[in-house]
C-alpha positions as CSV (number, residue, x, y, z in Angstrom):
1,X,-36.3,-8.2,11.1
2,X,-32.7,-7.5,9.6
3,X,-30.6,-10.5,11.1
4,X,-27.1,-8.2,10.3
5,X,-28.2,-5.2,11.9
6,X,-26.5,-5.7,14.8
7,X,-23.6,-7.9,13.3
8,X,-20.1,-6.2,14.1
9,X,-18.1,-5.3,10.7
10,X,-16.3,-7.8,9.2
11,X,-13.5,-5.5,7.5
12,X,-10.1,-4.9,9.8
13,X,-10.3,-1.2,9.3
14,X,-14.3,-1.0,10.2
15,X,-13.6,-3.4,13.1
16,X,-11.3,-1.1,14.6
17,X,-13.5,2.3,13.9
18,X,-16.7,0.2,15.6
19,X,-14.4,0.1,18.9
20,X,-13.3,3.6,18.3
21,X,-16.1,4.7,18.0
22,X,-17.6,3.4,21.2
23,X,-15.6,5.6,23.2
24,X,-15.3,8.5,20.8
25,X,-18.0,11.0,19.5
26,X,-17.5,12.2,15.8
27,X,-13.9,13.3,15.0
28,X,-14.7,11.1,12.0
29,X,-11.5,13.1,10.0
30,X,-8.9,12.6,13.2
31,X,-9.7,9.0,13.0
32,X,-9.7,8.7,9.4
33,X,-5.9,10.2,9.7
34,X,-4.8,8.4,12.5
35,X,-5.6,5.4,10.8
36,X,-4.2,6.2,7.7
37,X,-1.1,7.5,9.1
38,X,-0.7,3.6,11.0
39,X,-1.0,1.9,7.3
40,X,1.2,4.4,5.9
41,X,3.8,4.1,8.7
42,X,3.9,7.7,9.5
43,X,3.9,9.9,12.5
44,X,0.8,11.8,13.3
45,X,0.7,15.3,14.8
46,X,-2.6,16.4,16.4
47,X,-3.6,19.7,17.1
48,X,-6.2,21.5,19.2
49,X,-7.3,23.1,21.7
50,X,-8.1,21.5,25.5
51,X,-11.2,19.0,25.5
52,X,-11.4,17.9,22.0
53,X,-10.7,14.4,22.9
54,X,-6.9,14.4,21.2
55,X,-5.3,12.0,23.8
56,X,-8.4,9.6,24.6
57,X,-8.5,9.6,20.9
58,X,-4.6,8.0,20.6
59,X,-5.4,6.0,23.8
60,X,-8.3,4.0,22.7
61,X,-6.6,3.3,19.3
62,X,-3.8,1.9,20.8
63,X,-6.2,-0.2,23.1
64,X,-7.9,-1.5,19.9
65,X,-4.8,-2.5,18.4
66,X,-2.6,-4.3,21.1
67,X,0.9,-4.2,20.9
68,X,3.1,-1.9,23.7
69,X,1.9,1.2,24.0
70,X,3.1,4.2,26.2
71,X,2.4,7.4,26.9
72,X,5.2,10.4,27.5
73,X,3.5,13.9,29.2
74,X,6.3,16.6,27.8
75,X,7.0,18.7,30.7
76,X,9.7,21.4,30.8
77,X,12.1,19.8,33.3
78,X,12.2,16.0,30.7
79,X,15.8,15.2,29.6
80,X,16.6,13.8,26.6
81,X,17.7,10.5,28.8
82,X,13.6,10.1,29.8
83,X,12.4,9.1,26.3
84,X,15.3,7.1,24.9
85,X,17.1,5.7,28.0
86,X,21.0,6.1,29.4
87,X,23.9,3.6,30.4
88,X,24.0,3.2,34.6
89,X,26.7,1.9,36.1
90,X,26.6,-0.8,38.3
91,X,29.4,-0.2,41.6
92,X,29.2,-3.8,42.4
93,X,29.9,-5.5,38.7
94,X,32.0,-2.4,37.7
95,X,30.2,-2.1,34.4
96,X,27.4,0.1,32.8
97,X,24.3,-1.4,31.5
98,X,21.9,-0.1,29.3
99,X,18.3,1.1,30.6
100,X,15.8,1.4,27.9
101,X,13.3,4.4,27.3
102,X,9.4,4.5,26.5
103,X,10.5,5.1,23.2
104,X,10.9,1.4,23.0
105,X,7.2,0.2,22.6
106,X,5.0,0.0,19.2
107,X,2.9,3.0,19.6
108,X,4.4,5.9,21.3
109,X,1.4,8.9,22.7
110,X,4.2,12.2,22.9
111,X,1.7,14.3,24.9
112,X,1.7,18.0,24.7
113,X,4.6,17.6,23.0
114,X,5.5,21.3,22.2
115,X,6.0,21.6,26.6
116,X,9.8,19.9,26.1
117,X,12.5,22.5,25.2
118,X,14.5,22.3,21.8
119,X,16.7,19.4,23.1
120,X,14.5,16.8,24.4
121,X,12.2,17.2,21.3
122,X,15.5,16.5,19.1
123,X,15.9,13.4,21.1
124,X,12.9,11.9,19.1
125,X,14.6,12.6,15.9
126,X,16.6,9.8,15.2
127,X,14.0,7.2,16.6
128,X,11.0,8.9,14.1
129,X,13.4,9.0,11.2
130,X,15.7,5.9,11.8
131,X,13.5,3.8,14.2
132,X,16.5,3.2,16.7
133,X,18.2,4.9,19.4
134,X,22.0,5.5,19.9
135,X,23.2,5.4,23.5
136,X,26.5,5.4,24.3
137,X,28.3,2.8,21.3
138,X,25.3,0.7,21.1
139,X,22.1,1.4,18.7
140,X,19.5,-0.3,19.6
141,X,16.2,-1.0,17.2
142,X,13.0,0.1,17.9
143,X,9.9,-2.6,17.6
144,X,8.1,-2.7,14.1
145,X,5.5,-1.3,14.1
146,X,6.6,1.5,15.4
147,X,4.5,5.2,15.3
148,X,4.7,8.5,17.4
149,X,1.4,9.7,17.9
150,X,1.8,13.4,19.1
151,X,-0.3,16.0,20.5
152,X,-0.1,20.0,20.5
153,X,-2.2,22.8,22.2
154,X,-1.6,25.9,20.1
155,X,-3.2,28.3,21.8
156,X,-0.9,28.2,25.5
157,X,2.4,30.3,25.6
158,X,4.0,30.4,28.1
159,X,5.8,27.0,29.1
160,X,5.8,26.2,25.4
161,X,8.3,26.1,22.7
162,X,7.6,25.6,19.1
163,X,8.6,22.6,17.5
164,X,11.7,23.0,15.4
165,X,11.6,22.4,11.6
166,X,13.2,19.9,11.2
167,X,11.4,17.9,13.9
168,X,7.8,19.4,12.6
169,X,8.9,17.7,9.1
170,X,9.3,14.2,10.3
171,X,5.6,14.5,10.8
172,X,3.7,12.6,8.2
173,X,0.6,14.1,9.0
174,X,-0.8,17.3,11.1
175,X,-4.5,17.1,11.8
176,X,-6.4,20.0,13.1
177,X,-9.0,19.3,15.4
178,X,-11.9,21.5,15.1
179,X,-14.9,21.7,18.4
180,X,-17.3,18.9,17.7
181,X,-21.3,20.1,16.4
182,X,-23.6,20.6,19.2
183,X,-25.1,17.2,18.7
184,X,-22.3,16.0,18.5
185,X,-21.6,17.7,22.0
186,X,-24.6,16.5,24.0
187,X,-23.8,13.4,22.9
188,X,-20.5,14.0,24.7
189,X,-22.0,14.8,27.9
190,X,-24.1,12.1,27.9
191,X,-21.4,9.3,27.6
192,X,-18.6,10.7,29.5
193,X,-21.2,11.2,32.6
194,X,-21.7,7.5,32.2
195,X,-19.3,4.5,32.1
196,X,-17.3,3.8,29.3
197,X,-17.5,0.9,27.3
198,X,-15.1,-1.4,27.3
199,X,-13.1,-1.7,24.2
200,X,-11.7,-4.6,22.8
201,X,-8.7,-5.5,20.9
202,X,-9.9,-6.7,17.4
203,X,-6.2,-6.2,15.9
204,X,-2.5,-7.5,16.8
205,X,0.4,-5.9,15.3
206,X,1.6,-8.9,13.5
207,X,-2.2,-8.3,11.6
208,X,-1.2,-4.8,11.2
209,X,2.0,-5.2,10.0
210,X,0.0,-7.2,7.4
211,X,-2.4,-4.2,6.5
212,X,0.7,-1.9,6.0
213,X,1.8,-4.4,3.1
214,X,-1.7,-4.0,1.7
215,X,-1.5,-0.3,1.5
216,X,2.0,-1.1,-0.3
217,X,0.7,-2.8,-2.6
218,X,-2.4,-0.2,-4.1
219,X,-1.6,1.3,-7.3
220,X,-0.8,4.8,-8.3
221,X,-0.8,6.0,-11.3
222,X,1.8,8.4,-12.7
223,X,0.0,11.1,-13.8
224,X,-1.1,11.5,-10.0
225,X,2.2,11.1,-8.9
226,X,3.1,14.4,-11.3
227,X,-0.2,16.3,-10.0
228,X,1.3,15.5,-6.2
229,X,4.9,17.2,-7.8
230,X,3.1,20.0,-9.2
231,X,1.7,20.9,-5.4
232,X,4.3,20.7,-3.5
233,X,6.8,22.7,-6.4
234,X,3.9,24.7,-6.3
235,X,4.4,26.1,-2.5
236,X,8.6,26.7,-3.7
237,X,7.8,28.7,-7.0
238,X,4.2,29.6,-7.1
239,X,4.9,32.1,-9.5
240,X,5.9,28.7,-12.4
241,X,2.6,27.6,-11.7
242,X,0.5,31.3,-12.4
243,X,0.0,31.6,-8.7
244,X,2.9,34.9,-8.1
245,X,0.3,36.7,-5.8
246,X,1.2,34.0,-3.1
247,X,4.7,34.4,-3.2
248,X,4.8,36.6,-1.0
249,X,3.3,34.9,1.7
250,X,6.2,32.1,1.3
251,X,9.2,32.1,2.9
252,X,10.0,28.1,1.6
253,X,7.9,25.7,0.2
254,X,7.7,22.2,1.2
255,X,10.2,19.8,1.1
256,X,10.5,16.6,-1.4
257,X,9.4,14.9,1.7
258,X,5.9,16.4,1.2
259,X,5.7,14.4,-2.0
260,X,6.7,11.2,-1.1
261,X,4.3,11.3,1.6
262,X,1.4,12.8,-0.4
263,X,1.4,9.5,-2.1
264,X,2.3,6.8,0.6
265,X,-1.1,8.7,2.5
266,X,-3.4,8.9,-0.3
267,X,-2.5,4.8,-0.8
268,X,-3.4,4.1,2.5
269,X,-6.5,6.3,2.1
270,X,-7.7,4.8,-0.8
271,X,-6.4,1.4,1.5
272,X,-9.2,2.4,3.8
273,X,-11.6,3.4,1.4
274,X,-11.8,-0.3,-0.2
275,X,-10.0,0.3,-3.4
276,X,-6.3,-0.9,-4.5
277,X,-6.0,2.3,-6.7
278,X,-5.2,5.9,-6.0
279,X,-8.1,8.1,-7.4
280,X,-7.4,11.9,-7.7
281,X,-9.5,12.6,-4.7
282,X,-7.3,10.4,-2.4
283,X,-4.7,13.3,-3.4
284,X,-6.9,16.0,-2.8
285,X,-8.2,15.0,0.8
286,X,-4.8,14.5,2.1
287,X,-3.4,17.8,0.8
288,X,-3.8,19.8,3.8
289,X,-2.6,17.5,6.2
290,X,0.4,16.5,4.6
291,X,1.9,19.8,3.5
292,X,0.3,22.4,6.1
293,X,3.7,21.8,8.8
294,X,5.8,21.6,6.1
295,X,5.3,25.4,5.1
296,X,6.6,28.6,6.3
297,X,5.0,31.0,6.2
298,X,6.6,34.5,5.6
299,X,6.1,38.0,8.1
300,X,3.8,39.1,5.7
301,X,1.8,36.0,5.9
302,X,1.6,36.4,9.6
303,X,0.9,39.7,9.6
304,X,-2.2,39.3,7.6
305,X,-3.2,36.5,9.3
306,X,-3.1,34.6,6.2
307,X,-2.7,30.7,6.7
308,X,-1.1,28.1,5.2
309,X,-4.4,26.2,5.0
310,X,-5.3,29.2,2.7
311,X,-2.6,28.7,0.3
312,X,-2.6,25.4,0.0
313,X,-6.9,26.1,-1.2
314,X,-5.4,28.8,-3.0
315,X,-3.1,26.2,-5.1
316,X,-5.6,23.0,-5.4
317,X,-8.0,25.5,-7.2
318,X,-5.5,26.6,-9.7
319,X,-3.8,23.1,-10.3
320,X,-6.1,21.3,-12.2
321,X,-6.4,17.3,-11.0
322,X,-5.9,15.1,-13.8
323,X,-8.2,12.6,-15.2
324,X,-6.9,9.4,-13.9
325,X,-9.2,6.6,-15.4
326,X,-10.8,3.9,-13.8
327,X,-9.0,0.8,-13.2
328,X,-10.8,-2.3,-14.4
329,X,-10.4,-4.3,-11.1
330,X,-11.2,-2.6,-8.2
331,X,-11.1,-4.8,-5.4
332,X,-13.6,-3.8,-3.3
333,X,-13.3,-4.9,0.3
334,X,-9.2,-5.3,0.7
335,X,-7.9,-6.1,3.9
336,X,-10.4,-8.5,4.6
């Protein structure tokens, strides 16, 4: 008998799927991104319908990591003051003190984030892009690491508002979370009618923090860095690129933003996958999640019922990928 069959991976990145994955049946993509989006230091949005496991997801994550983590349920009636804090004033010194927010904590679960109006979403703005919080004269950091995990139910109305641009582009990632196989399902069934499993904590952040330099550190070479350009200047001029039957779906492209981040994720991806170089297909798997917020999309689009998703096919299969060769010394296994 195999003596390693049973023998927990040794990797940090398979360690913390194995506890994942205890708790969580398939949404092998989701986690793929979440992770990715932790070693690449950028905010993750999720979005799905009701019952697809989004926030246990982001909850058992965090338990598998450590660190401070809390959780913020968007509700109509939240003030900007309940995520970042306010000054209170004391009567019997005379003088104001500060009162923190749960903004203040490593991994940050903004649930159902798109039930806060306009102004209470804007209040995360600063802390996603900055990693501090003004209040008052004082800024105060945020801990490192620090990552919003958000979540989204698209298809609910009323009570909702939609998440402003410029708060939808400090996003790293969007994943969209699909209903799981009918395997997958009974699966489902099976373990949530049953106790959970306890999960462990098989990562600090101080490791972490580690693992983000290691995904700094894989190589990319520049011809991928010129395919990532060419996507993204694709979705802004699609007619330069012998795609001018989507312009008219396009109202503006994505920013410069989707191309930094097009490359910090595939790094991280290829991070995850074992390698400390970029191959083209690192690229390529995290186009749709890095550009599909970043997008807007015109009437016409709309109208049709013609997604961004679509376009961004549309493009990949008219931009060829470039032949990026082989690096000499993969190291297989990094992070370990």
């Amino acid at each position: 008998m195999d003596q390693t069959a049973n023998r927990e991976p040794a990797l940090p990145m398979e360690r913390l799927l194995y506890e994942v994955k205890k708790v969580i049946v398939g949404q092998d993509h989701l986690l793929e991104r979440l992770i990715v989006g932790l070693l690449a230091r950028g905010h993750v949005l999720v979005e799905g319908v009701p019952g697809l496991a989004k926030t246990m997801a982001i909850k058992t994550l965090a338990q598998a990591i450590g660190g401070d983590f809390k959780r913020i349920q968007f509700t109509p009636d939240l003030v900007p003051a309940d995520l970042v804090g306010t000054r209170i004033y004391n009567q019997k010194t005379g003088e104001f003190s500060t009162s923190l927010g749960p903004v203040f904590t490593n991994l940050l679960l903004a649930d159902e984030i798109n039930r806060a109006p306009a102004k209470v979403q804007s209040a995360l703005l600063e802390v996603m892009q900055e990693r501090q919080v003004t209040i008052g004269n004082e800024t105060h950091r945020v801990p490192n690491p620090f990552l919003v995990l958000a979540t989204q139910n698209p298809i609910e109305t009323e009570g909702t508002y939609a998440l402003p641009e410029a708060q939808v582009d400090r996003f790293m990632i969007k994943v969209v979370v699909d209903y799981p196989s009918a395997t997958e399902e009974f699966v489902i069934v099976e373990r949530m009618t049953n106790p959970l499993p306890q999960v462990s904590q098989v990562l600090t952040t101080q490791q972490l923090v580690g693992l983000q330099a290691g995904a700094d550190a894989v190589y990319v070479d520049p011809a991928l860095i010129e395919y990532a350009v060419r996507l993204v200047t694709a979705t802004r001029d699609p007619g330069r690129h012998g795609l001018a039957e989507l312009a008219r779906y396009l109202t503006f492209g994505a920013s410069p933003r989707a191309s930094i981040n097009l490359i910090l994720t595939a790094k991280a991806l290829a991070y995850v996958r074992g390698r400390d170089f970029v191959l083209p297909q690192d690229v390529l798997d995290m186009t749709l999640d890095v550009m599909r917020h970043r997008m807007v999309l015109s009437f016409e689009a709309l109208s049709e019922n013609v997604t961004a998703d679509e376009l961004l096919r549309a493009i990949l299969a008219r931009i060829p990928a470039p032949a990026v060769p082989l690096r000499a010394q993969a190291r297989v296994g990094v992070g370990a």
